[in-house]
C-alpha positions as CSV (number, residue, x, y, z in Angstrom):
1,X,0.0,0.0,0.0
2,X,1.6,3.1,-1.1
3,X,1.7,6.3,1.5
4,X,-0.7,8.1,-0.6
5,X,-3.0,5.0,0.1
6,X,-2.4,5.1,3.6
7,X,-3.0,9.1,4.1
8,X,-6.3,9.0,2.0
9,X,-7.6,6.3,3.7
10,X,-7.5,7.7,7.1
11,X,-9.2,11.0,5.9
12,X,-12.3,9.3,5.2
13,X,-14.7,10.2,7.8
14,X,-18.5,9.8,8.5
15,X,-21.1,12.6,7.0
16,X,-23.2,14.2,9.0
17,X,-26.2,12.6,7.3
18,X,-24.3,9.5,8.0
19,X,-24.2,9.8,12.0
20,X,-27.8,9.4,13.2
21,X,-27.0,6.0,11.4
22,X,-24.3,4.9,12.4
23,X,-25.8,6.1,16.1
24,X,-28.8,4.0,15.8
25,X,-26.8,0.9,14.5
26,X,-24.2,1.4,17.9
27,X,-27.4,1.5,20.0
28,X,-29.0,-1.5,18.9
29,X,-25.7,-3.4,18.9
30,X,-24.3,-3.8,22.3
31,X,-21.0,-5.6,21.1
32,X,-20.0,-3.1,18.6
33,X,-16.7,-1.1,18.9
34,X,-17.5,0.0,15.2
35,X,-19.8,0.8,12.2
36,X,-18.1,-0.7,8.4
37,X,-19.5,2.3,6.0
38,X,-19.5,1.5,2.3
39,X,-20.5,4.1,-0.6
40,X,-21.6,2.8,-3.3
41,X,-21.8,4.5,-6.7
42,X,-25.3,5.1,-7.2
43,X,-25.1,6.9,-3.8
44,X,-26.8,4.4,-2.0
45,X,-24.9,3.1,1.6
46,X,-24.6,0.1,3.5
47,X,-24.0,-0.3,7.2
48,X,-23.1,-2.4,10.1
49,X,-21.7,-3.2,13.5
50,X,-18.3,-4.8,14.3
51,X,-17.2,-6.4,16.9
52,X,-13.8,-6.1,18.7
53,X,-13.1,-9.7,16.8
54,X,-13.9,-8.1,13.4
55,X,-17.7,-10.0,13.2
56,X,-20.5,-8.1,12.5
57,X,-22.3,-6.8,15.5
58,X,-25.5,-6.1,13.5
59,X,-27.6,-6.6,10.5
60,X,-26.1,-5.1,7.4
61,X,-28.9,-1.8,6.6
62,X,-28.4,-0.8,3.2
63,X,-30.4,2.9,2.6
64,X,-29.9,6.2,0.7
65,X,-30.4,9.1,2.1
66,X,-33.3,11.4,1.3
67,X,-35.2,8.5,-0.6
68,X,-38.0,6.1,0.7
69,X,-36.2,3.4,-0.8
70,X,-32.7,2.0,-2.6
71,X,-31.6,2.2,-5.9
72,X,-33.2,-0.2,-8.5
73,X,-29.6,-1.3,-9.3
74,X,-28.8,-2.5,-5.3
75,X,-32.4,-4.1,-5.0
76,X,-31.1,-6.7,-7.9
77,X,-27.1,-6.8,-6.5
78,X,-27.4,-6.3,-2.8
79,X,-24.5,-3.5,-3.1
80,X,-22.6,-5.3,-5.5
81,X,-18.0,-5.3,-4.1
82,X,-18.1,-4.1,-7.7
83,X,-19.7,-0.7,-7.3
84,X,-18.3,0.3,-3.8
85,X,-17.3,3.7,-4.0
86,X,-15.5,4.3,-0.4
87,X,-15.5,1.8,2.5
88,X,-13.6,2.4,5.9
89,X,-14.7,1.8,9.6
90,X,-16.3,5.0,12.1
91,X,-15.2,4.0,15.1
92,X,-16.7,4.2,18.5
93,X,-14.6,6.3,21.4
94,X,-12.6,5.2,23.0
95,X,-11.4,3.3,19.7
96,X,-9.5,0.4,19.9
97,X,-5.4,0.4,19.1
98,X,-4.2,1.2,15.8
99,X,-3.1,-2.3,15.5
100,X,-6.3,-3.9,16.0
101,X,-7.6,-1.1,13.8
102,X,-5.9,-2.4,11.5
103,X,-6.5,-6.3,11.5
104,X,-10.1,-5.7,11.7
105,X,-10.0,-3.6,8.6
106,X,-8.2,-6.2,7.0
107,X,-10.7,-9.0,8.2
108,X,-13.9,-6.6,7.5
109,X,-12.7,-4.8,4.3
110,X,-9.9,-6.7,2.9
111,X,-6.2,-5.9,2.8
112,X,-7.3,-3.1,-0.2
113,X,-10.0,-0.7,0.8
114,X,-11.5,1.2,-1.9
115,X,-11.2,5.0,-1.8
């Protein structure tokens, strides 16, 4: 992974539109240190919960925001790996070591994150 990788990786942060989410998921899921966010192309998101194992904590919840429902394209794919746009992990406070940061990332997202 180059440095350039590395740097834009770690500027990825949840939107505020994002947060009530990500709040919600963490409050129904007692075992979670973590919420995995992946963008998808079509602007449509998917969430959930990790654990401090790297195993989901919750149900994935795939929405987009401002609509009453998904996109027609993730109602046949599920989110397709193909169209992710951006994936990292928010992390609850206070967030684990850098280290384990890092393996679950690995576990969750693979060893290359899209960004």
């Amino acid at each position: 992974m180059t440095r350039k990788h590395k740097d834009s990786r770690k500027k990825l942060r949840a939107e505020k539109r994002e947060q009530a989410m990500i709040e919600g998921i963490l409050e129904g899921s007692p075992d979670g240190i973590g919420v995995v966010v992946i963008r998808l192309e079509c602007g449509c998101r998917k969430m959930a919960a990790v654990s401090k194992s790297g195993d989901p904590a919750s149900k994935v919840i795939i929405y987009r925001d401002n609509a009453e429902s998904i996109c027609d394209k993730c109602k046949e794919d599920d989110g397709a790996y193909m169209r992710v746009r951006e994936s990292f992990i928010h992390w609850t406070e206070p967030a684990p070591s850098e280290e384990q940061q890092r393996e679950i990332s690995i576990k969750v997202l693979g060893s290359y994150s899209v960004n």
